[in-house]
MMTF fields as JSON, N, C-alpha, C and O atoms, coordinates in Angstrom:
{
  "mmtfVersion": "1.0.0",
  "mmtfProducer": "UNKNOWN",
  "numBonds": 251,
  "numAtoms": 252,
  "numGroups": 63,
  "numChains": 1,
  "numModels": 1,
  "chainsPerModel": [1],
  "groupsPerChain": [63],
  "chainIdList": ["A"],
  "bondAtomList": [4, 2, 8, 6, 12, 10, 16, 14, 20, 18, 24, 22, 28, 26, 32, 30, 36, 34, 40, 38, 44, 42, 48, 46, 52, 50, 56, 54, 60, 58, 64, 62, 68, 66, 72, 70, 76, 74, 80, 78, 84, 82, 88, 86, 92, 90, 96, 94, 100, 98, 104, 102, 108, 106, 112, 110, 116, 114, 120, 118, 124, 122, 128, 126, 132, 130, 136, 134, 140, 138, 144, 142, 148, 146, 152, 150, 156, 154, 160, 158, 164, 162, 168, 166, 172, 170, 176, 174, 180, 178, 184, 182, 188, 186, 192, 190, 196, 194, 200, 198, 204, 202, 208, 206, 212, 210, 216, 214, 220, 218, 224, 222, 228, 226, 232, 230, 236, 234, 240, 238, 244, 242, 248, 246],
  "bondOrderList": [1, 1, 1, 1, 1, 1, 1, 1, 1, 1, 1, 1, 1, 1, 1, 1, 1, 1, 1, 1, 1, 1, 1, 1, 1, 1, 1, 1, 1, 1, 1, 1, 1, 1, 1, 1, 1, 1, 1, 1, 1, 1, 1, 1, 1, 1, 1, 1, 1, 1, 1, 1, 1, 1, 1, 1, 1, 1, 1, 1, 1, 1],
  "groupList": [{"groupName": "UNK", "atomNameList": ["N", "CA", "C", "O"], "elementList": ["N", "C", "C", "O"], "formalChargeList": [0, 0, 0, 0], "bondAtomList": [1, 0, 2, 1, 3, 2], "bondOrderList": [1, 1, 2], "singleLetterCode": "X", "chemCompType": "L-PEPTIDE LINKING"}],
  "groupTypeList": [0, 0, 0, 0, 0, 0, 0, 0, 0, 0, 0, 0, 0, 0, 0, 0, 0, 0, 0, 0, 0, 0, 0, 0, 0, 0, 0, 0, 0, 0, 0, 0, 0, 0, 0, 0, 0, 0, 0, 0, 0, 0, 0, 0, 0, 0, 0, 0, 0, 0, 0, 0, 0, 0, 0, 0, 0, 0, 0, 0, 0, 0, 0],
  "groupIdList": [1, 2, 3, 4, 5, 6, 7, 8, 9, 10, 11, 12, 13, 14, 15, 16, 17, 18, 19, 20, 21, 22, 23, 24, 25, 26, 27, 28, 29, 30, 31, 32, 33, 34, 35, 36, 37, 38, 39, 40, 41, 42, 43, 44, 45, 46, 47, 48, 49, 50, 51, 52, 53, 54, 55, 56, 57, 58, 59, 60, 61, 62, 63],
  "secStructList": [7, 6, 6, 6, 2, 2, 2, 2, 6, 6, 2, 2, 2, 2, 2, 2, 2, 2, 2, 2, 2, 2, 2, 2, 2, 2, 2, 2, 6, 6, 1, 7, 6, 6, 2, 2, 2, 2, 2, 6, 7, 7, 4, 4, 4, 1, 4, 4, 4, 6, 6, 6, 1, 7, 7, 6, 6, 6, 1, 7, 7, 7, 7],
  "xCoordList": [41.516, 40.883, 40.605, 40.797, 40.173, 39.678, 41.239, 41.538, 41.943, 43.724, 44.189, 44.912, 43.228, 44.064, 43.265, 43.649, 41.33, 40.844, 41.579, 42.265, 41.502, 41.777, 43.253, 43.64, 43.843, 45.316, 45.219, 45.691, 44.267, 43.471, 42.726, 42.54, 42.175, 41.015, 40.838, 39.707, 41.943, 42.323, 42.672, 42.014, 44.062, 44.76, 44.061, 44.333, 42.754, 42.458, 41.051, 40.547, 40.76, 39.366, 40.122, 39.365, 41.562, 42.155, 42.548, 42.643, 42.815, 42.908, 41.897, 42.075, 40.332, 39.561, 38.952, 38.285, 39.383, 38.852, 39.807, 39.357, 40.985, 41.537, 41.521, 42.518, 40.959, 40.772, 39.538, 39.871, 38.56, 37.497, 37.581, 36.682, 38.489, 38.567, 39.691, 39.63, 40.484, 40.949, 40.179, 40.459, 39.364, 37.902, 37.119, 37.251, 36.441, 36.154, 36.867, 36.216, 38.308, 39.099, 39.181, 39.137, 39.293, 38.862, 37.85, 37.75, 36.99, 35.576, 35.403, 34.503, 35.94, 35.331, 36.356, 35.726, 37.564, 38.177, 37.946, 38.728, 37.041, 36.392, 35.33, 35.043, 34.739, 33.498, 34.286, 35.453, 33.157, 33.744, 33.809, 33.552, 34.377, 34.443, 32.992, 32.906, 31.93, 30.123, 29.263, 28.294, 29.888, 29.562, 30.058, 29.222, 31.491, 31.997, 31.301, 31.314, 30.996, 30.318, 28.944, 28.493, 28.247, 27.17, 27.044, 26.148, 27.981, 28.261, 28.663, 28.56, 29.324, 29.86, 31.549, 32.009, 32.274, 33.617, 34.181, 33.717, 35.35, 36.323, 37.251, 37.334, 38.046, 39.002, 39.964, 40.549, 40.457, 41.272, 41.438, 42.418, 39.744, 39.517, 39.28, 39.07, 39.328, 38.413, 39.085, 38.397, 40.616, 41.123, 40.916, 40.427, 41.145, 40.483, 39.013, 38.479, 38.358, 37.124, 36.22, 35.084, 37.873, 37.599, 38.09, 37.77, 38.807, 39.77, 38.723, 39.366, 37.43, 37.379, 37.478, 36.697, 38.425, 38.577, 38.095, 38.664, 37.027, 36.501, 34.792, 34.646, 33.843, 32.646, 32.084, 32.208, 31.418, 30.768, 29.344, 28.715, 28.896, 28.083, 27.903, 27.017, 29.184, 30.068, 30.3, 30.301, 30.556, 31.062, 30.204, 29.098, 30.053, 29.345, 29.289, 30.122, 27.93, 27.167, 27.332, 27.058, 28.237, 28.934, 27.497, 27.444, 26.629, 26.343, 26.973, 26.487],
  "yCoordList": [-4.224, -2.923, -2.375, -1.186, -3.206, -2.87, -1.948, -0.85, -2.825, -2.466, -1.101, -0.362, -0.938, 0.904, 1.664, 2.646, 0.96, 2.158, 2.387, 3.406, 1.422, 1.89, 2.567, 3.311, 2.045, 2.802, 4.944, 5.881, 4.761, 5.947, 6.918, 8.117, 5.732, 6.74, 6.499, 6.42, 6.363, 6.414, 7.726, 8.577, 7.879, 9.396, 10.633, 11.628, 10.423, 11.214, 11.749, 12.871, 10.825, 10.302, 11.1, 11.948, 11.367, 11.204, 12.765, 13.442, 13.514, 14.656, 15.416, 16.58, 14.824, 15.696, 15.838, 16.8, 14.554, 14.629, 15.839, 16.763, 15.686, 16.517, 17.778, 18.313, 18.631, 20.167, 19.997, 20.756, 19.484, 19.559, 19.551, 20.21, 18.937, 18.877, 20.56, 21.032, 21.35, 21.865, 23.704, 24.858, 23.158, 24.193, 24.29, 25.299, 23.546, 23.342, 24.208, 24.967, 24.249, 24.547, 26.039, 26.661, 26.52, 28.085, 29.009, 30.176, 27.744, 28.31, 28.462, 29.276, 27.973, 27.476, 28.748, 29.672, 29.001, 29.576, 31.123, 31.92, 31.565, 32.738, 33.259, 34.413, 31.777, 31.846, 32.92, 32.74, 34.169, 34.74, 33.349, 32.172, 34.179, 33.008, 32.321, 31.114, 33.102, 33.217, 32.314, 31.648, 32.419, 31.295, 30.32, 29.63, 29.908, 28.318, 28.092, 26.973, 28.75, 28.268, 27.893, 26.844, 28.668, 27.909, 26.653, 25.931, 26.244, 24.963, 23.612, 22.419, 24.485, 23.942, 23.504, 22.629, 24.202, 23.994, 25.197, 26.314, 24.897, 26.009, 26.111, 25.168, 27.568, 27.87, 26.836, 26.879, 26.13, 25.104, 23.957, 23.402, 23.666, 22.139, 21.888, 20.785, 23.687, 23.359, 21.999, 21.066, 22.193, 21.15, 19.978, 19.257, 19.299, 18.069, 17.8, 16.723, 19.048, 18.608, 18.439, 18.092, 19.053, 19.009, 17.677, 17.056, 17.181, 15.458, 14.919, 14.44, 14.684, 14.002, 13.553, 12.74, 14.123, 13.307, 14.071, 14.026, 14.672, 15.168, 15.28, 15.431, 15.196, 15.494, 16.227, 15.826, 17.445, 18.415, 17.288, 17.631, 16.38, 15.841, 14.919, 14.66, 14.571, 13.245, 13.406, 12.587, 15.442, 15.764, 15.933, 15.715, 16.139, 16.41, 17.873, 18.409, 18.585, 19.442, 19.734, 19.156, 21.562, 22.011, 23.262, 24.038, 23.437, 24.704, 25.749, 26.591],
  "zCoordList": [-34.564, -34.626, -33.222, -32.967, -32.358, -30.611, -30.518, -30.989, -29.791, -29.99, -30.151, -29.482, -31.799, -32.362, -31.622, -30.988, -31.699, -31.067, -29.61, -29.54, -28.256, -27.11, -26.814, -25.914, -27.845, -27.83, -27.946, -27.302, -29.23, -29.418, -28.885, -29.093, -27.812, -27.407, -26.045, -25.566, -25.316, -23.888, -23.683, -23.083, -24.371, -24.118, -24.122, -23.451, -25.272, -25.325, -24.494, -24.443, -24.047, -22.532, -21.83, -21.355, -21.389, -19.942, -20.248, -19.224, -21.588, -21.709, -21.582, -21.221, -21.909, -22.345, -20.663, -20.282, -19.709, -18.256, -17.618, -16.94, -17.91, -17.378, -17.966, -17.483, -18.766, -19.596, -18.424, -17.514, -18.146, -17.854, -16.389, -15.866, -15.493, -14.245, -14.268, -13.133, -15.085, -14.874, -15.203, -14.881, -15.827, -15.979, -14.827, -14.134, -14.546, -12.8, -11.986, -11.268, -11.951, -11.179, -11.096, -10.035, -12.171, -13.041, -12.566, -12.189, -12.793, -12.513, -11.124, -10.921, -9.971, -8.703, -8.401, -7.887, -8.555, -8.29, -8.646, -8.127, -9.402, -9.756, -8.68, -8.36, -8.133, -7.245, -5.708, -5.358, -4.878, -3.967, -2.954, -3.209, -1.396, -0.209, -0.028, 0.194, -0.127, 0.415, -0.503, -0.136, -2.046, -3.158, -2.519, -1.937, -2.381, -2.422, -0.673, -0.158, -0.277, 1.371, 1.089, 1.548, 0.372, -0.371, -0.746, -0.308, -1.642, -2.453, -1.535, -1.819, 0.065, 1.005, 0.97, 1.702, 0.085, 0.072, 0.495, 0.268, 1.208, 1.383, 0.018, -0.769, -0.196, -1.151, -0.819, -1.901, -0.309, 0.113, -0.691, -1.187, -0.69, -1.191, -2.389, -2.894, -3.258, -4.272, -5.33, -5.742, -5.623, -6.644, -6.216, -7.086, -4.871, -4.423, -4.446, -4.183, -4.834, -5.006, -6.687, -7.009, -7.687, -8.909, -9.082, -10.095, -8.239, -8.804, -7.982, -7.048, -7.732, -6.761, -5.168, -4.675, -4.514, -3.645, -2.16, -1.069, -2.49, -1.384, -2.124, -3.337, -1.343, -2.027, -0.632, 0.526, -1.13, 0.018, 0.253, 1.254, -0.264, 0.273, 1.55, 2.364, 1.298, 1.986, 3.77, 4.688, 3.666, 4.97, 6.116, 5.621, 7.112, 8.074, 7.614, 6.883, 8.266, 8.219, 9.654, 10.705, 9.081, 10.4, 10.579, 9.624, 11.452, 12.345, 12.606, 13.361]
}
């Protein structure tokens, strides 16, 4: 039974992350230049920052 569920309910973990990382993307991308400078991302980074692989927390704090 483990087996059917994870066979099951992987694909669909990895779809529902990705609708959701691709909503993010939507959304951030709606935001003007003065919003995402707020948030501390450039229009650049936003999809690396919907996958992960950048976090505005992470970066140095530019003046």
């Amino acid at each position: 039974m483990s087996a059917i569920f994870s066979r099951t309910y992987r694909p669909l973990e990895r779809l529902l992350r990705h609708l959701a990382r691709r909503g993010a993307i939507s959304t951030l991308r709606e935001l003007d230049d003065d919003a995402l400078k707020d948030i501390g991302l450039a229009r650049s980074e936003i999809e690396a920052a919907a996958f992960g692989r950048i976090t505005a927390y992470g970066r140095a704090r530019k003046s």
